[in-house]
C-alpha positions as CSV (number, residue, x, y, z in Angstrom):
1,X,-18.3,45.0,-30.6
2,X,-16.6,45.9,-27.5
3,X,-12.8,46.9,-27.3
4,X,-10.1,47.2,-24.7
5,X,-7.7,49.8,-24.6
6,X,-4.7,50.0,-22.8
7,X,-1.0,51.6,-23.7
8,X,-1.9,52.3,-27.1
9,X,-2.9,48.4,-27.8
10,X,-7.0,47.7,-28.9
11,X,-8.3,44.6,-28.0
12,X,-11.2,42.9,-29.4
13,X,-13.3,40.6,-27.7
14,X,-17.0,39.4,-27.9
15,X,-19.5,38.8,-24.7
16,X,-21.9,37.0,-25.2
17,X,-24.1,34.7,-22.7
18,X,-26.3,35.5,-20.0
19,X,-24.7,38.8,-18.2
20,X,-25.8,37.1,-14.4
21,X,-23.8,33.9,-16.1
22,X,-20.4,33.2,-14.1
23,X,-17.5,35.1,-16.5
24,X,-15.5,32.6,-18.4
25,X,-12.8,34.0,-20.7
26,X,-11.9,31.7,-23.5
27,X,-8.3,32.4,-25.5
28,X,-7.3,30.5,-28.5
29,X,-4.1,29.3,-29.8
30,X,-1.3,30.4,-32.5
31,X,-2.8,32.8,-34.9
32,X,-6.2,32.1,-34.1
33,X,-8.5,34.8,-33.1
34,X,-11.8,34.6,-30.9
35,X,-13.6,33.4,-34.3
36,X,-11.9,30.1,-34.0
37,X,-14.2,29.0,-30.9
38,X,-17.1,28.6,-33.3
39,X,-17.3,24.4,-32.2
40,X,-17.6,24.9,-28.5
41,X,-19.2,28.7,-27.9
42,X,-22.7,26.8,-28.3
43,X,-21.8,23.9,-25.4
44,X,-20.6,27.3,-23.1
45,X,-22.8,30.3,-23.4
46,X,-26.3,29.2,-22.7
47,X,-24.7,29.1,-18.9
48,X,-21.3,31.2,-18.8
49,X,-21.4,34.6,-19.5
50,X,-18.4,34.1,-22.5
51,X,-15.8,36.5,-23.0
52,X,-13.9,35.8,-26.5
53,X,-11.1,37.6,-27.7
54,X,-9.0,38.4,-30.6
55,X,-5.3,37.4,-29.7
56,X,-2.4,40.2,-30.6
57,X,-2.4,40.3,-34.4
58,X,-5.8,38.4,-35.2
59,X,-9.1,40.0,-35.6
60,X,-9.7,43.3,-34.8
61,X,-6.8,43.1,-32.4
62,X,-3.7,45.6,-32.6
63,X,-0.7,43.8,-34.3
64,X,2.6,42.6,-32.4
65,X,5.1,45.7,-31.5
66,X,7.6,46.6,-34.3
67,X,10.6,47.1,-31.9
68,X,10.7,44.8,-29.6
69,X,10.1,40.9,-29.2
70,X,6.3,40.2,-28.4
71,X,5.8,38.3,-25.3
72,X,3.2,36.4,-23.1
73,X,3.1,39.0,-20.6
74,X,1.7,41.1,-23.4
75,X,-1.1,39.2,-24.0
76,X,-1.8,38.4,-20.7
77,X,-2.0,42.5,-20.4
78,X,-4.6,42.1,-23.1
79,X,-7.0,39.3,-21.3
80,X,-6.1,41.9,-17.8
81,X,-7.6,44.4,-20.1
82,X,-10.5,43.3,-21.1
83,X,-11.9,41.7,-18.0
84,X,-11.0,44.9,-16.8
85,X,-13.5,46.9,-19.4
86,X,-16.1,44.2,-18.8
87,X,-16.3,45.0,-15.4
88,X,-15.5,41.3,-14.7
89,X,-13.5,41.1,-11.2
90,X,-12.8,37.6,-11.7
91,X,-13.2,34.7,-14.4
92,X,-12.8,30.8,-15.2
93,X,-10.0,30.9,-17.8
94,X,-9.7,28.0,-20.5
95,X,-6.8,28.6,-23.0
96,X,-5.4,26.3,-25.8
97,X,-1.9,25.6,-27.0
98,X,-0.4,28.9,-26.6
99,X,-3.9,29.7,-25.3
100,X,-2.9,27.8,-22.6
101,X,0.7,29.4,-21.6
102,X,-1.3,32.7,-22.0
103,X,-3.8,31.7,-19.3
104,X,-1.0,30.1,-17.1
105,X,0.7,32.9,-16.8
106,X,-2.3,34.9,-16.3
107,X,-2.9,32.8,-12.8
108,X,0.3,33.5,-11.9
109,X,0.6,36.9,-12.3
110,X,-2.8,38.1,-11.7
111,X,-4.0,35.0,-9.5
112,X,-7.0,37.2,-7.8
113,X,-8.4,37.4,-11.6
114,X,-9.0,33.5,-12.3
115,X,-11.7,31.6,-10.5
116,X,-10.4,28.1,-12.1
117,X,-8.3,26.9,-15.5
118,X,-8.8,24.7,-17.9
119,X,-5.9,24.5,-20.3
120,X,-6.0,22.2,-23.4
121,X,-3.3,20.8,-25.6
122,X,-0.7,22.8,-24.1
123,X,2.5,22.9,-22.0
124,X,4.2,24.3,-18.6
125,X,7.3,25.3,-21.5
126,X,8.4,21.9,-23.8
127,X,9.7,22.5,-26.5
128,X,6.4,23.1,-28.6
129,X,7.6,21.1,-31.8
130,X,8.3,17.2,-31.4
131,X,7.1,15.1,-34.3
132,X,6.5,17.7,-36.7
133,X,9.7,19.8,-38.5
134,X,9.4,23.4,-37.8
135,X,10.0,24.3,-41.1
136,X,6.2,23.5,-41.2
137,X,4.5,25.4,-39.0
138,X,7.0,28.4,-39.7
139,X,6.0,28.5,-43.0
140,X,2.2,27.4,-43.1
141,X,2.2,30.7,-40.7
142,X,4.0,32.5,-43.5
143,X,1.7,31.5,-45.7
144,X,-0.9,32.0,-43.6
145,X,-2.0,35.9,-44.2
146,X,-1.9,35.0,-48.0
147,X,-3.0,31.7,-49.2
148,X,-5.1,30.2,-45.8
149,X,-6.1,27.0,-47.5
150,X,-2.5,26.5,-48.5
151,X,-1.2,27.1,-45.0
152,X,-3.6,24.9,-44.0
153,X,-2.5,21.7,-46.1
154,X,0.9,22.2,-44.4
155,X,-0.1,21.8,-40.9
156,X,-2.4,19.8,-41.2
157,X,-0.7,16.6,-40.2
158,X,0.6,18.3,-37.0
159,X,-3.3,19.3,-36.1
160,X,-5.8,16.4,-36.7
161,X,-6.1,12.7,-35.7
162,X,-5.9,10.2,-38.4
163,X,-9.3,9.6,-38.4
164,X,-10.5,13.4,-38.8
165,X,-8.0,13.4,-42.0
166,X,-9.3,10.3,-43.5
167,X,-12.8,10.1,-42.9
168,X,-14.2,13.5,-41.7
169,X,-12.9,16.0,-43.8
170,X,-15.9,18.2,-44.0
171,X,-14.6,19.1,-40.3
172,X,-11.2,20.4,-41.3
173,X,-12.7,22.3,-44.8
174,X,-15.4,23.6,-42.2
175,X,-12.0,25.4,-39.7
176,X,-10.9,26.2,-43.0
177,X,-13.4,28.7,-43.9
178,X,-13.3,30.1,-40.7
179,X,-10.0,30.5,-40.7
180,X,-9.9,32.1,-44.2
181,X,-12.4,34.4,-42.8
182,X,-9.9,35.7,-40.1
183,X,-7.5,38.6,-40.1
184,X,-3.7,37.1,-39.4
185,X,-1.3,39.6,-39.7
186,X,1.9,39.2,-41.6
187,X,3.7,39.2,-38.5
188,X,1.5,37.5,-36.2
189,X,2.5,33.5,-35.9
190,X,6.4,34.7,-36.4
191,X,5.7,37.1,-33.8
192,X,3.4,34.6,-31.8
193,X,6.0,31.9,-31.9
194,X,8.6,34.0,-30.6
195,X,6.5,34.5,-27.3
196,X,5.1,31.0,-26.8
197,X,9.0,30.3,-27.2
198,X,9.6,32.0,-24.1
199,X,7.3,30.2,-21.8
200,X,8.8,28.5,-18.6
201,X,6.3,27.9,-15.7
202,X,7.9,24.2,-14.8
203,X,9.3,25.5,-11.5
204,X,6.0,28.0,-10.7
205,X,3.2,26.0,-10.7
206,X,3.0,24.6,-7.7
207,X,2.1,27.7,-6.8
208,X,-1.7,27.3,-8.4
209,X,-2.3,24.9,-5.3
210,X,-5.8,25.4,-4.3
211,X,-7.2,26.6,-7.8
212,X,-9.6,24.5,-9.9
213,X,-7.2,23.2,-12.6
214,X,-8.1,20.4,-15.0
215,X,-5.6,20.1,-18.1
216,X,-7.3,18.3,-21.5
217,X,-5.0,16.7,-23.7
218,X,-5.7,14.6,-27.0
219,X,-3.9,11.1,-27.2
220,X,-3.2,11.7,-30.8
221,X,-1.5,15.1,-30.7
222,X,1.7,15.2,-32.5
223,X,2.5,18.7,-31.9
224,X,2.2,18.6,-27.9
225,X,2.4,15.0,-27.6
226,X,0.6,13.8,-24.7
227,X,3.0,13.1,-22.2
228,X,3.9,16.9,-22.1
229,X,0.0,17.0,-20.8
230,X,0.1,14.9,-18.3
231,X,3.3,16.5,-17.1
232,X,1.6,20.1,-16.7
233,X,-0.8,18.7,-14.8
234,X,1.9,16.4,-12.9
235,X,3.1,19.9,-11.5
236,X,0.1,21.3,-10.3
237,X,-1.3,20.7,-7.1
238,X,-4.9,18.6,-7.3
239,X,-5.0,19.3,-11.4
240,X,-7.3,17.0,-12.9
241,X,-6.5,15.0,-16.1
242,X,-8.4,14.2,-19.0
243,X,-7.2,11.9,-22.3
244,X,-9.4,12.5,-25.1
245,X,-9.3,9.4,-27.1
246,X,-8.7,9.8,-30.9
247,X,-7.8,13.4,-30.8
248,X,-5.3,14.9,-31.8
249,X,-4.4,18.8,-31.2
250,X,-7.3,20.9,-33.0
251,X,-9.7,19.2,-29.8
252,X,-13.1,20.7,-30.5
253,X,-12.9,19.4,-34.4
254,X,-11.2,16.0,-33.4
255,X,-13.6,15.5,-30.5
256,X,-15.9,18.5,-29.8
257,X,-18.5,16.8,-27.6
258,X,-15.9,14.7,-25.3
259,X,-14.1,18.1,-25.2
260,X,-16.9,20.2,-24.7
261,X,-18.1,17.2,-21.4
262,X,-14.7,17.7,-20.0
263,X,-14.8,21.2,-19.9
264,X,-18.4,21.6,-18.5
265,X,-17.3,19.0,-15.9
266,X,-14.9,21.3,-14.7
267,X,-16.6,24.2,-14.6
268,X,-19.3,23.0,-12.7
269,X,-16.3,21.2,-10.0
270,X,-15.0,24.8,-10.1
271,X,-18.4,26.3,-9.3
């Protein structure tokens, strides 16, 4: 598997897809690594050469620094570094939840290095916990590097719509052995938190005037309610909206093939 290298940090990615494909880079939310894109890499590669990686303390990814605060600019050093070993100039870029802050601040640092956005259940810097206590998340993270399926059970009201709880829970034990399968460091969604934290693009984004944006949000989301959706998209110049109906956070279990149509949709508008 490929790696990236840079300042001492190893990142781990996957590219995969047709190598003429147009380069889309695909990062994943708190304490998820690239294996949590398991739903929707079959609706991308067959087109889009897909570059998947393993966020700061997942996977095969270096863990958080020990002296300092991790922050978003560090991860977006990571996706920076692996476009850079893929020899990929420029890239779509579709992030979730802190995915999605990740990739934001990618376009506004690095702007010549994204071709279009997509970001998904995220925010321009709300508060990230509204419904939900964060006593929840904090400690299904805790949990999270030793007992997964307990973890799991804790957050899982803040990730699924009703009816993914009630009547499809063969989707939710299916991300469940995924994400047992993953590396989380013990430090990781702590350390992850801290960063996402730290995100404020309100009064920056108009600056992405001119780029392909298109912002996909589930109505059912407790944990970035909707309206902070449509709000991101509010600040960016021509974004495009899309309301996934019945659909809470965790979009490609909730509602893979609407989410999967919105996000080819916009690709192809990008192209």
């Amino acid at each position: 598997m490929p790696e990236a290298r840079h300042g001492g940090v190893t990142v781990h990615y996957e590219d995969r897809g047709p190598r003429d494909g147009a380069p889309l880079v695909l990062i994943m939310g708190l304490g998820g690594s690239g294996a949590s894109w398991f739903r929707m890499l079959p609706h991308v590669e067959p087109e889009y050469r897909t570059l998947v990686l393993d966020n700061r303390g997942t996977g095969q990814t270096s863990d958080p620094p020990l002296r300092r605060p991790l922050q978003l600019g560090d991860m977006v050093r990571d996706v920076v570094a692996v476009l850079d070993d893929a020899g990929v100039e420029s890239a779509h870029v579709h992030g979730v939840s802190m995915g999605g802050m990740i990739s934001q601040q990618l376009a506004l640092r690095h702007p010549e290095r994204v071709r279009s956005l997509a970001l998904g259940c995220t925010t321009a810097g709300h508060r990230l916990v509204r419904q939900q206590p964060p006593w929840r998340l904090l400690a299904g993270g805790a949990l999270g590097p030793f007992d997964p399926r307990r973890s799991w059970q804790m957050v899982e009201p803040a990730l699924y719509a009703r009816r993914t709880i009630t009547e499809r829970r063969d989707r939710i034990k299916e991300d469940l052995r995924v994400r047992a399968g993953e590396r989380i460091g013990i430090r990781t969604v702590p350390a992850q938190l801290v960063a996402a934290a730290g995100h404020r693009a309100h009064g920056r984004l108009h600056r992405l005037d001119g780029l392909p944006v298109t912002v996909i949000h589930g109505d059912e989301d407790r944990l970035i309610p909707i309206g902070v959706g449509r709000d991101l998209a509010s600040r960016i110049p021509g974004a495009e909206f899309v309301e996934l109906p019945e659909c809470g956070h965790v979009m490609s279990t909730d509602a893979e093939d609407r989410y999967a149509e919105a996000l080819l949709a916009h690709l192809q508008r990008a192209a």
